[in-house]
Each structure stands twice: as C-alpha cells, then as structure tokens.
N, C-alpha and C positions, 0 to 999 in steps of 0.2 A: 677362571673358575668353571669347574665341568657344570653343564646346565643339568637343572635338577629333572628326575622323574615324576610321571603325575602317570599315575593308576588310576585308569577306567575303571571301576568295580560294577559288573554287570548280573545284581541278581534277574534269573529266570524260573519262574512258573509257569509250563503248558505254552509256553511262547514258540516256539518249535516254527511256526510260519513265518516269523518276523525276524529272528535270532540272527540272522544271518545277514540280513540287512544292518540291523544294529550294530554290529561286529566290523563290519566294513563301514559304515558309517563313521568309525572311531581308527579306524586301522586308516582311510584316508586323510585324517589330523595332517595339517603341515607342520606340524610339532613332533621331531622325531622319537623322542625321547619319553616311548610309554610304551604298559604293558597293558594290557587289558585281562581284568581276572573275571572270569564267568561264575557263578556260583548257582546250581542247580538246585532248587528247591523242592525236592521230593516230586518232581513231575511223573506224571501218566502219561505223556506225549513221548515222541521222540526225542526232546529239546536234550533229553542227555549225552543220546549220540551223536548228535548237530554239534553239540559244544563239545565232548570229544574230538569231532573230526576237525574241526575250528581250532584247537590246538595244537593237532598233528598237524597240520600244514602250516601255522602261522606260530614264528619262535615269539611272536609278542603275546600271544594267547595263551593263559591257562584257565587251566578247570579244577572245579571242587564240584562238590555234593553235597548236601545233611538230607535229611528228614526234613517233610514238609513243617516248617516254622515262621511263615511269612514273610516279606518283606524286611522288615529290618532287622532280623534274626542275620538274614540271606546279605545284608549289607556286610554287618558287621563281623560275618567269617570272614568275607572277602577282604573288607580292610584292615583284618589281623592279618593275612596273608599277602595284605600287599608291601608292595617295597619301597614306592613312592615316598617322597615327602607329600606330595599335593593329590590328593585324592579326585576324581571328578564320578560320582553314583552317574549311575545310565540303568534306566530299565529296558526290560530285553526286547521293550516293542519302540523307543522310541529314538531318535536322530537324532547327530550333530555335525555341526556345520564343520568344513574344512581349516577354518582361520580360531574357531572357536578359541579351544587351549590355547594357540601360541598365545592370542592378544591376554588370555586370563592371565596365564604365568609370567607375560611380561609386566602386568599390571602387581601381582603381590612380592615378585620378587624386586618393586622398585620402591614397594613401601611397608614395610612391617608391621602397620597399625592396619592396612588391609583384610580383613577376615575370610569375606567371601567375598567371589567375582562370579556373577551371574552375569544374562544374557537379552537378550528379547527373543520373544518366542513364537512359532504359529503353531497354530491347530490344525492336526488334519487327520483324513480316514471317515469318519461318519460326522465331523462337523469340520468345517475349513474355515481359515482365516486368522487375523493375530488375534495372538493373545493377549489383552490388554489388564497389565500390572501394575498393581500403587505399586505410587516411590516410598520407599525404605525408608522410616523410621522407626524406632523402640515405638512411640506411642503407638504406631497404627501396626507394628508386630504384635502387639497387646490385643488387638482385635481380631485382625488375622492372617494370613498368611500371604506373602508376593512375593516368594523367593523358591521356586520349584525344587527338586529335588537335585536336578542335574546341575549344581551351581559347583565350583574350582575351591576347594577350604586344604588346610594344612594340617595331615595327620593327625601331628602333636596335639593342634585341637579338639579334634574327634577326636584320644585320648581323652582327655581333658575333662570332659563333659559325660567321660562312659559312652558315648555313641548314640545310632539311635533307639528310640525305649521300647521294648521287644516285646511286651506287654500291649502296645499299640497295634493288635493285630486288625482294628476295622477301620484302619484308616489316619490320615493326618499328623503320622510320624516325622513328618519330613517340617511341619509349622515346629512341633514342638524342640525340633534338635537347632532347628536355628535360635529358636528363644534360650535355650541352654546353651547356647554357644556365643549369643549378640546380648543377651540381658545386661550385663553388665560392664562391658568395652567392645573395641572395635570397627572399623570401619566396612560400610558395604559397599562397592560398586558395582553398577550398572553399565556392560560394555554397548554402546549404542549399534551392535550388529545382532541381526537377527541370526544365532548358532545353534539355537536348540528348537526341534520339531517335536510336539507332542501329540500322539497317537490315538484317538478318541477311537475307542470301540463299544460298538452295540452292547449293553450287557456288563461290562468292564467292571471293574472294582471300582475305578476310581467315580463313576457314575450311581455306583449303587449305596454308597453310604445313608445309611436309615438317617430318622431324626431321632434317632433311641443311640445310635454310635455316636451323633452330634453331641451331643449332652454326655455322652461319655468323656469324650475328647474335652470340653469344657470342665466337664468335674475334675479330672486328671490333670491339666494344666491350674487349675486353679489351687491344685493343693501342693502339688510341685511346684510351683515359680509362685506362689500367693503374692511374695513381696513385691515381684517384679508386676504382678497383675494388677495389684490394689493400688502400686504408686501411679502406676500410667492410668488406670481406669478410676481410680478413687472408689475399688471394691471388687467383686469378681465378674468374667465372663458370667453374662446371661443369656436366658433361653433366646431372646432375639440377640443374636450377640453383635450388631452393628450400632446398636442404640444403648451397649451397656452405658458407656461414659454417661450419656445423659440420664438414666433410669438411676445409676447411683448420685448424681450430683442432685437431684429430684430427691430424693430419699434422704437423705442431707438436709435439703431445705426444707424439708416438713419435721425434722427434727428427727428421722430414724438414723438407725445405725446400718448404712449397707451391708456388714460385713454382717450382720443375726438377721438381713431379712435378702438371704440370696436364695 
C-alpha cells in the first residue's frame, strides 16, 4: 500500500526572518512523502515573496494568501488546500526534527484509535531549554493545554470538528481544537523524541496574551464544550483556572450550585 501524505500547513505573519529556516526544517523530514503548504497572512514583510520563491525552487512547496485574519483562519485555508491525509500545522518561526513525521505516521497508521501523535519539545531563541508537558488526559485537557500546535492528526478529523475556531483571534486556538477533537474518544500519544523546537521571541504573540484574553478563552470554552467541562471539572473553567476542580467541588460542599455561581 502506497504510504500516505502528511501536509505541513505553514501559516506565516511578518515571519519573513525565520520562514526559510522553517521550510527547510520540514523539507529535511526523512519522511518522503509530504508537501508543505505556506499560507500568507496578509503580511507587511517580505514573507510573501520568501514563500513565493520557496515554491518556485522546491516541487513540495506551495503558496497561498488571504487578507490578514490570524492564525487559524491562516490554518484552515491551508488545510482545505491540502492533499494530505495527516495533517502536521508548523508555524512559520518554529522547527522540526528530522525523524519527527516518520516515527508520528508510523505510530497512527498502526492504530486507528490514535488521534494525535505529538512530540517532546525545546525552547529556544529568547528563552532555551525543554519544554516540560503534562501527560495527556481528558481531565487535565479540561484544565489546560500540553499538546502544542505542531502535533501529526488525520484530516478527516479536522473536518469533523470544523477546524480551528477563527474567532479565537487572541490566542489559545490550538487547546481548544484539541478539546473538539479528544472530548469525546480517542487516543494520544507521546513519541519519547525530542522533534519539535519552539521559537520564543521578545514581544511575540504567544507571550503577550492579556489576562482579559485569558477569561475570554475560558468563557468560550466554557460555553462550547460545557458538557465536556462540568463532567471533568464538576462546573466551569475559573478565573484561577488551575484550582477550578477544587473551587467547584468547594461550592458543592457548602451547598451552592457551581454552574449559577461561575
């Protein structure tokens, strides 16, 4: 049986420094059998014509555009456009290792209750070192998130779930598509090689999330997946959201109702 394709989908914002690095990062895969889609997110840099000329030289690269609409706007043309069965998001400033894909695609194509095949991770650029991840379970995905964006999932799922939620333009799209995708079956694994480098920059989006986005992020999960929230927490994400389970099991034993006093 011809081995399947797995599509890089690489949205880019202003990334223009790093793009190229990322690109080759993914193009060095010992997994032959990918294409790599770049999706250009209304940039003011030159990243447009980077991932043009990124195309023209390399038959596994192409390019798209829209209008600036963020991150998973910028996923989700690219993973209508891709041709993949297995999907693997890259953002346009971060790494992956050489062995990464193969060992992911040998891992879901040997079991079909597999969902996603993530990685271990480092940090590096303005902070260095690993990055240290809970282990994957429904209860403590109810909390919060240990499965990065760059994780190996199968198309048909992202269908499935409508993708990720576009509306999440200040952050933390990438917890909630997994909870839309893991809520209800599924298996995760964790491949024990370090494959994915993640890019900390001064400034960065992923640094700058207010505590007013936090609380958004919470009220939007909370009304979207409630069920899934109040079984695992016994009520919803709260403002400390590490201590919700305790704060509603507390609320319970005084006799409130967590779900009228969130």
């Amino acid at each position: 049986m011809k081995d399947p394709i797995v599509s890089v989908v690489i949205p880019s914002y202003n990334q223009s420094r790093y793009l190229r690095e990322t690109v080759e990062s993914a193009l060095g895969s010992t997994y032959p059998h990918l294409e790599i889609v770049i999706v250009d997110d209304g940039s003011t840099d030159d990243s447009k014509e980077l991932a043009m000329d990124l195309s023209a030289r390399h038959v596994k690269v192409s390019y798209y555009s829209q209008q600036n609409a963020g991150p998973s706007a910028a996923r989700n043309h690219g993973i209508r456009k891709a041709k993949g069965k297995y999907i693997l998001p890259l953002d346009g400033d971060d790494l992956i290792s050489e062995e990464y894909i193969k060992q992911a695609v040998d891992v879901v194509e040997k079991d079909q209750n597999v969902k996603v095949v993530y990685c271990k991770a480092r940090k590096f650029g303005a902070v260095e070192g690993e990055w240290k991840l809970k282990p994957f379970s429904r209860a403590a995905l109810a909390e919060g998130n240990m499965i990065f964006v760059s994780a190996l999932f199968r198309k048909k799922d992202w269908e499935k779930v409508g993708g990720f939620s576009e509306e999440m333009t200040w952050g933390f799209e990438d917890w909630e598509f997994w909870i839309s995708m893991l809520k209800e079956e599924g298996e995760v694994v964790q491949l024990p090689i370090t494959g994915f480098y993640y890019r900390i920059r001064k400034g960065s989006r992923r640094k700058g999330v207010s505590a007013r986005d936090r609380q958004l992020t919470y009220s939007f999960i909370n009304t979207k997946h409630k069920d899934f929230i109040y079984a695992q927490l016994g009520g919803p994400i709260r403002k400390s959201k590490t201590w919700s389970k305790q704060i509603n099991r507390l609320l319970k034993r005084i006799g409130l109702d967590p779900c009228k006093n969130s």
